[in-house]
ZADO-1210 file (C-alpha; in nm, 4 decimals, padded with zeros to 6 digits):
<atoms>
<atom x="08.2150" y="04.8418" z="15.3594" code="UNK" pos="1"/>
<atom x="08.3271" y="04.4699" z="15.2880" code="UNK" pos="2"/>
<atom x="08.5514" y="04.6353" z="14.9807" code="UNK" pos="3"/>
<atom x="08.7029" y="04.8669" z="15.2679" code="UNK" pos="4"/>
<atom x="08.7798" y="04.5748" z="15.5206" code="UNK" pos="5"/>
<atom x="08.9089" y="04.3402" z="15.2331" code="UNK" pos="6"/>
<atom x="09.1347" y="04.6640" z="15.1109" code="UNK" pos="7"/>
<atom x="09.2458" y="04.6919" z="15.4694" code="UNK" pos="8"/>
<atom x="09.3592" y="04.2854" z="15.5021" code="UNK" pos="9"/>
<atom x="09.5110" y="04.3100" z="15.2112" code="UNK" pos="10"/>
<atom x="09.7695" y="04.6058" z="15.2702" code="UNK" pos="11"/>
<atom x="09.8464" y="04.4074" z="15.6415" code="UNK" pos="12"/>
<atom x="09.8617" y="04.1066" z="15.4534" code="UNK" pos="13"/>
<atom x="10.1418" y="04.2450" z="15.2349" code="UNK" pos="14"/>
<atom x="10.2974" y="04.4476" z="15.4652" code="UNK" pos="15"/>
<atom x="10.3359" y="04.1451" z="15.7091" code="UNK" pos="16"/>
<atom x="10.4477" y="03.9346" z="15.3906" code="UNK" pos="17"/>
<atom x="10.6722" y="04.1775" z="15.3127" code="UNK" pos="18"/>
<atom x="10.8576" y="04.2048" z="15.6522" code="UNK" pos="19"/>
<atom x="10.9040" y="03.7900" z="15.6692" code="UNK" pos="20"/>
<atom x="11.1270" y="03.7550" z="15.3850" code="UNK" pos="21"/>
<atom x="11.3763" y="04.0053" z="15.6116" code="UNK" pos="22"/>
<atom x="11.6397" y="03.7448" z="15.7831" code="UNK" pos="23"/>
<atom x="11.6261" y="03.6423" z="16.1565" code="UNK" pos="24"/>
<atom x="11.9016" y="03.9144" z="16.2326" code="UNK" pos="25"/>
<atom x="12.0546" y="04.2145" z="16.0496" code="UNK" pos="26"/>
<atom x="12.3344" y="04.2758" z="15.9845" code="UNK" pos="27"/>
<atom x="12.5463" y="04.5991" z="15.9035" code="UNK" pos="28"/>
<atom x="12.7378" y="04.6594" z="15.5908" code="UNK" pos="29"/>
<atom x="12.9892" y="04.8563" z="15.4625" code="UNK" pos="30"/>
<atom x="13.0354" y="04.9399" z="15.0614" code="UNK" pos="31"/>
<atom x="13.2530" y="05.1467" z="14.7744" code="UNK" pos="32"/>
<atom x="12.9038" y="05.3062" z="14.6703" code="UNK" pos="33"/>
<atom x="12.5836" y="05.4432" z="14.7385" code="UNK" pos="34"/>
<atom x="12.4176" y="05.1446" z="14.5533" code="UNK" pos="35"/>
<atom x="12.5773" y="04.8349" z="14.7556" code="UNK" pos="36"/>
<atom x="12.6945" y="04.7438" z="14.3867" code="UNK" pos="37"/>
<atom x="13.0788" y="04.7258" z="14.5631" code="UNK" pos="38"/>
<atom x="13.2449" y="04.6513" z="14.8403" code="UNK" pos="39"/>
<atom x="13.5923" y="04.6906" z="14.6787" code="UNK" pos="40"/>
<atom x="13.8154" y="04.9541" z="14.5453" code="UNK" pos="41"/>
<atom x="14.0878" y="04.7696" z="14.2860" code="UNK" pos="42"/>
<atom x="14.4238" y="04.9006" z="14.3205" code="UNK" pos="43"/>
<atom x="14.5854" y="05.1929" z="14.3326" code="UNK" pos="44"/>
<atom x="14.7965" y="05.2344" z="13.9934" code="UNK" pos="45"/>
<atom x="15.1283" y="05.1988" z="14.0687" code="UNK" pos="46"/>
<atom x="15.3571" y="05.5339" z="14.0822" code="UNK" pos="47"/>
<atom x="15.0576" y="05.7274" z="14.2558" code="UNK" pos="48"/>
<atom x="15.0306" y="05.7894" z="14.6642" code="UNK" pos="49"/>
<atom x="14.7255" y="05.8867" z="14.7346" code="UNK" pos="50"/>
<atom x="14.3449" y="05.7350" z="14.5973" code="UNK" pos="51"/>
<atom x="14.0051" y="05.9386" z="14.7122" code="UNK" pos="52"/>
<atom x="13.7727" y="05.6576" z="14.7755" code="UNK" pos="53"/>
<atom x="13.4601" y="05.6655" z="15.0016" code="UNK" pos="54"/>
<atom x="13.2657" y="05.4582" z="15.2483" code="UNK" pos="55"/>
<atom x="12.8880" y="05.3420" z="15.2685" code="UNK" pos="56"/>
<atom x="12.7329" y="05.2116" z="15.5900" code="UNK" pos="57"/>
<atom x="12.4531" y="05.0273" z="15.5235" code="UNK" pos="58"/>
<atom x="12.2253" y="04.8375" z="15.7495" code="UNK" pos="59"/>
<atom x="11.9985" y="04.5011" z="15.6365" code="UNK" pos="60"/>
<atom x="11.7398" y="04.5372" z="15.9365" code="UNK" pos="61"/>
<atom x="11.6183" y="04.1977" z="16.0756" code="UNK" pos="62"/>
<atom x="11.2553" y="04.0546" z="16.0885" code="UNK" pos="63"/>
<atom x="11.2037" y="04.2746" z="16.3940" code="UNK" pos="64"/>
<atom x="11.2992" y="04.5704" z="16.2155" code="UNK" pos="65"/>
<atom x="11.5438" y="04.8161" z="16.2647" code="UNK" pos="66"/>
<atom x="11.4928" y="05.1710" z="16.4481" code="UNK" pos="67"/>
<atom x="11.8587" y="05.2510" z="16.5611" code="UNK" pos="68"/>
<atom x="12.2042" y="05.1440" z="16.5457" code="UNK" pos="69"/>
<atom x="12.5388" y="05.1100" z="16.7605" code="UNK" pos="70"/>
<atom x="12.8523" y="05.0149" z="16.5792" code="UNK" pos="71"/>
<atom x="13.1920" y="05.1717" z="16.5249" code="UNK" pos="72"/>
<atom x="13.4380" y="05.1266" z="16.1845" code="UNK" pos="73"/>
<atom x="13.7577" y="05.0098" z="16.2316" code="UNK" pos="74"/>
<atom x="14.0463" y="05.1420" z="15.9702" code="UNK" pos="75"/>
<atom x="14.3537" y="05.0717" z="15.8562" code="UNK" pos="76"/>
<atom x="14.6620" y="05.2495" z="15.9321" code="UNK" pos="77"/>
<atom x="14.6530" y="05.3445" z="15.5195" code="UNK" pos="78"/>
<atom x="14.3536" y="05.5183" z="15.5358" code="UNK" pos="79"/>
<atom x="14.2800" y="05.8668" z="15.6276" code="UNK" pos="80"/>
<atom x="13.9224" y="05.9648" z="15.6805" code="UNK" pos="81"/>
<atom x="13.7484" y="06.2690" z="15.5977" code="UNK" pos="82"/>
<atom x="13.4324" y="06.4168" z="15.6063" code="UNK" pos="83"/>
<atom x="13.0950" y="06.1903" z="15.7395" code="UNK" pos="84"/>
<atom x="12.7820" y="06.2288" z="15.5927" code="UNK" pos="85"/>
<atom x="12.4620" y="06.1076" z="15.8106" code="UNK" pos="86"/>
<atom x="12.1258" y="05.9744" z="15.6398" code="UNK" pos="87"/>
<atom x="11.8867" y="06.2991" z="15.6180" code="UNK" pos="88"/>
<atom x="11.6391" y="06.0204" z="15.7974" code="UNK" pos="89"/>
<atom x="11.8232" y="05.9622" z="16.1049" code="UNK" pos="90"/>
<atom x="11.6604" y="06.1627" z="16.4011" code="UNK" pos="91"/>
<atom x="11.9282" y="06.1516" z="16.5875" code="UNK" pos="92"/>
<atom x="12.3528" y="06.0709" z="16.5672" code="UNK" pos="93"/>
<atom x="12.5654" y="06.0875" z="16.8859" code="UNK" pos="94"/>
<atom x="12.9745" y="05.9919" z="16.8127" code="UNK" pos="95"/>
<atom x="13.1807" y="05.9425" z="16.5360" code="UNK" pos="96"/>
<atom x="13.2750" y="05.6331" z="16.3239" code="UNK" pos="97"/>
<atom x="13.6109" y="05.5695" z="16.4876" code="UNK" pos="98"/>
<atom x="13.5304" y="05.5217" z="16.7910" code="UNK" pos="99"/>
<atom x="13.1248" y="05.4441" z="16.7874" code="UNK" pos="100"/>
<atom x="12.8048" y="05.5943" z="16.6919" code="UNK" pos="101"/>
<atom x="12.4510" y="05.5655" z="16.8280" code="UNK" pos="102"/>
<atom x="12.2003" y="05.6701" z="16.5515" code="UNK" pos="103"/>
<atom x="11.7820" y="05.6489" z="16.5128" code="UNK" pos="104"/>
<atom x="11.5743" y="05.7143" z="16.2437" code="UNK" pos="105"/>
<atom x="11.2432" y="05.8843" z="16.2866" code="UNK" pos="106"/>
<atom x="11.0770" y="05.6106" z="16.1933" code="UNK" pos="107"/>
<atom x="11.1159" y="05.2122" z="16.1746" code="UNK" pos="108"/>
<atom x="11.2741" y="05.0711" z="15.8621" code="UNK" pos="109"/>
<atom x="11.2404" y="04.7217" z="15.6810" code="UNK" pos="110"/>
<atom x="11.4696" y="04.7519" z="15.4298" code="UNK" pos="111"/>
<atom x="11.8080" y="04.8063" z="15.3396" code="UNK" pos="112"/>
<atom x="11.9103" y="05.1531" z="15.4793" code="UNK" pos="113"/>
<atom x="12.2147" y="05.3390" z="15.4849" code="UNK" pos="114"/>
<atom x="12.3332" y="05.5241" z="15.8124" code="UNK" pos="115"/>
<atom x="12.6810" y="05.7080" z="15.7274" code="UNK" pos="116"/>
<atom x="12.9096" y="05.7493" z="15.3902" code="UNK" pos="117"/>
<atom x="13.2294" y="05.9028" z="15.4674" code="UNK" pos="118"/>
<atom x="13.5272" y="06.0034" z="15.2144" code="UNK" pos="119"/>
<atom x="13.8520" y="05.8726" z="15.2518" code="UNK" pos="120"/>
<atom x="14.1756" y="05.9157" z="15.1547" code="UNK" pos="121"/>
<atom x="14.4202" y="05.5479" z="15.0690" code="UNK" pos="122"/>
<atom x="14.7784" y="05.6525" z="15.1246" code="UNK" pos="123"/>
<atom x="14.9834" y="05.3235" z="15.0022" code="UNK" pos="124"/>
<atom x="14.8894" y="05.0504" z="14.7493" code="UNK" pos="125"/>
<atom x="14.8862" y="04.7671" z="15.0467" code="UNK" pos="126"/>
<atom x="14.5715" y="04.5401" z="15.0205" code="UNK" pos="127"/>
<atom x="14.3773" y="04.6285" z="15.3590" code="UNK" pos="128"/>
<atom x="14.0219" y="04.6575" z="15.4398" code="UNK" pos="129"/>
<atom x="13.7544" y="04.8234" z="15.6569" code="UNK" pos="130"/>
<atom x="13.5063" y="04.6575" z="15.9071" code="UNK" pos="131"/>
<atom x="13.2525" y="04.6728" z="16.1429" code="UNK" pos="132"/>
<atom x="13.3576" y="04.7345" z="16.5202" code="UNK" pos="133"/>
<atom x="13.1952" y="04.7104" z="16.8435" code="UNK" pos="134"/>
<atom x="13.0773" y="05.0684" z="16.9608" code="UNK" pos="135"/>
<atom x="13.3599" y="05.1314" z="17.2382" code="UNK" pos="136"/>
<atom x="13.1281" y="05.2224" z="17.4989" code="UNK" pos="137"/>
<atom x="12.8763" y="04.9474" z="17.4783" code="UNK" pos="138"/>
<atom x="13.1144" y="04.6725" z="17.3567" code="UNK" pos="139"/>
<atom x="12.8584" y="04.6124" z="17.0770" code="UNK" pos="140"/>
<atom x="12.7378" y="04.6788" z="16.7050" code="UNK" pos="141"/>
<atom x="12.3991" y="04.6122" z="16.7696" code="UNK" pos="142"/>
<atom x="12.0178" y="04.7006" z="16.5990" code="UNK" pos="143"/>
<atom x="11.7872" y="04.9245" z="16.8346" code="UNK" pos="144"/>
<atom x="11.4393" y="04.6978" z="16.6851" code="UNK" pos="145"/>
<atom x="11.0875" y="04.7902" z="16.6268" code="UNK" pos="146"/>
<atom x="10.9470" y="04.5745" z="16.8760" code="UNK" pos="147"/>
<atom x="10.7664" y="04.7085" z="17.1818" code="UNK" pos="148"/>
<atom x="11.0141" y="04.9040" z="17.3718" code="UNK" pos="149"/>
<atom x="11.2319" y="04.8805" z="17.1254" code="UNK" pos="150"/>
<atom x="11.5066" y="04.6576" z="17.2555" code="UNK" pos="151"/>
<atom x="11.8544" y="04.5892" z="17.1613" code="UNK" pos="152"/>
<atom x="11.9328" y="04.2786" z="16.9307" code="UNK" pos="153"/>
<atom x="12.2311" y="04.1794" z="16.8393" code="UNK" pos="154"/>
<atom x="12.2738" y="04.1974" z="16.4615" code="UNK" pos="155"/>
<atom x="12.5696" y="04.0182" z="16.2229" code="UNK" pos="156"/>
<atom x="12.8877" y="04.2225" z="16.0898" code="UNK" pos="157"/>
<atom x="12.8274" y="04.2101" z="15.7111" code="UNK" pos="158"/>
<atom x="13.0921" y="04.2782" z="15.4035" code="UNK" pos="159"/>
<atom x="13.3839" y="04.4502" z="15.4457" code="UNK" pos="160"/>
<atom x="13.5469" y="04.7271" z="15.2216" code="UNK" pos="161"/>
<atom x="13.8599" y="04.6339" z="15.0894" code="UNK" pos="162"/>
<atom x="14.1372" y="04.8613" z="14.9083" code="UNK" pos="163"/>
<atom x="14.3850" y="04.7715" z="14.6827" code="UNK" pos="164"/>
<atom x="14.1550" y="04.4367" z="14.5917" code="UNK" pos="165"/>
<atom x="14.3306" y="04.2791" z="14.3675" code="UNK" pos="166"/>
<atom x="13.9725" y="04.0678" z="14.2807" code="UNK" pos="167"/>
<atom x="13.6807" y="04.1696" z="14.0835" code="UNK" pos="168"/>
<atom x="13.4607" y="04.3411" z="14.0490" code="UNK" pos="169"/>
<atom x="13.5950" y="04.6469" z="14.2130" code="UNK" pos="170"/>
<atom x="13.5474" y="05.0186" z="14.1861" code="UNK" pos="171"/>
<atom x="13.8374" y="05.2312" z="14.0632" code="UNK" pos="172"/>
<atom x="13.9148" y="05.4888" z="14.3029" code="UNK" pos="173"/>
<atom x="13.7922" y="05.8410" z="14.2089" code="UNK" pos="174"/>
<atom x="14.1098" y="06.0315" z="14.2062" code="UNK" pos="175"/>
<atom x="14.4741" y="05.9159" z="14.2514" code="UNK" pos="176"/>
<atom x="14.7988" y="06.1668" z="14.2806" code="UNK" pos="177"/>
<atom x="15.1437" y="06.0759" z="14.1632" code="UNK" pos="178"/>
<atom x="15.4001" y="06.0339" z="14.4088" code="UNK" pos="179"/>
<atom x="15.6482" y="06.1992" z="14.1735" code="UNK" pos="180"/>
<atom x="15.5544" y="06.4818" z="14.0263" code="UNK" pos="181"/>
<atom x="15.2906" y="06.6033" z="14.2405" code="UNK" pos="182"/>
<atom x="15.2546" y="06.9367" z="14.3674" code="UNK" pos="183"/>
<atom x="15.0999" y="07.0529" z="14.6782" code="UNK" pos="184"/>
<atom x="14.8048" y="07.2021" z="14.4634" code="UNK" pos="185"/>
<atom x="14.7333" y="06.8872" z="14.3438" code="UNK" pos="186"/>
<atom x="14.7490" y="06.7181" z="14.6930" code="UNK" pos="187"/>
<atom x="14.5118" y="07.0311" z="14.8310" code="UNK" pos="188"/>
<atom x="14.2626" y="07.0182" z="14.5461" code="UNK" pos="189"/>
<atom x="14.2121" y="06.6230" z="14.6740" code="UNK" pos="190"/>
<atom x="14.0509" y="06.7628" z="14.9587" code="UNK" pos="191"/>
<atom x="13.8830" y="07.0539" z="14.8395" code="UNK" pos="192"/>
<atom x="13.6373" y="06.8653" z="14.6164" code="UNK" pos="193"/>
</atoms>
């Protein structure tokens, strides 16, 4: 029985451990890959139009955890966005990235989670980025917590994803098309993957 009780201690002791080295607030995130490895995609080479590149939205939940999410993505006029996939976890998604989204998971995380990735399309080789927005019905990007009730915390706007970086490290875009000697099946086929 004391084995049982020390067992017990233990596994609250590390799970309380575990949840104080998150910060005081979260913050969401948005990166070139599924790994957070980037948040940049280097430059276009020149004499193409078009670069397939994606998006990762990833939240950091704070030290009162993180159970949903409000936020909206803000692009630039050289990006075209394409299809959004949602986290298999969330339990619910109502919106879109433009213009905000209110997601929860099933359950409350503590780590580093990721809500949305979303392919896009860069159509010019000017340096730009994405961010973070406020949702446009609340006015806020904002962490849903894990504290009773479950209230709403403001959290911090993390890294950005910049195209056409001219800095390092960077990802290389998956696919770029030549503005020359393109053909409209090699435009289409952009989108069809």
């Amino acid at each position: 029985m004391k084995h049982a009780f020390l067992a017990a201690v233990i596994v609250v002791g590390l799970a309380g451990a575990a949840h104080a080295q998150l910060p005081p607030r979260g913050n969401i995130s948005l990166y070139a890959d599924g790994a957070r490895s980037y948040n940049a995609y280097c430059a276009v080479p020149w004499g193409y139009s078009i670069a397939k590149a994606e998006v990762w939205v990833w939240c950091q939940p704070g030290e009162n955890g993180l159970l949903g999410v409000e936020f909206a993505v803000a692009y630039p006029s050289n990006v075209i966005a394409d299809r959004v996939t949602y986290n298999s976890d969330l339990a619910m998604q109502q919106g879109n990235l433009l213009e905000g989204i209110s997601a929860a998971f099933g359950t409350c995380q503590w780590s580093w989670c990721w809500v949305a990735h979303q392919t896009l399309y860069v159509s010019s080789l000017e340096q730009t980025y994405l961010e973070v927005a406020p949702h446009s019905v609340s006015g806020f990007f904002q962490f849903f917590t894990c504290s009773e009730g479950n209230p709403a915390e403001p959290c911090l706007k993390g890294t950005n994803l910049y195209l056409n970086a001219a800095t390092t490290p960077c990802l290389p875009p998956e696919t770029a098309i030549g503005a020359g000697g393109s053909t409209w099946g090699a435009m289409k086929s952009l989108f069809d993957k």
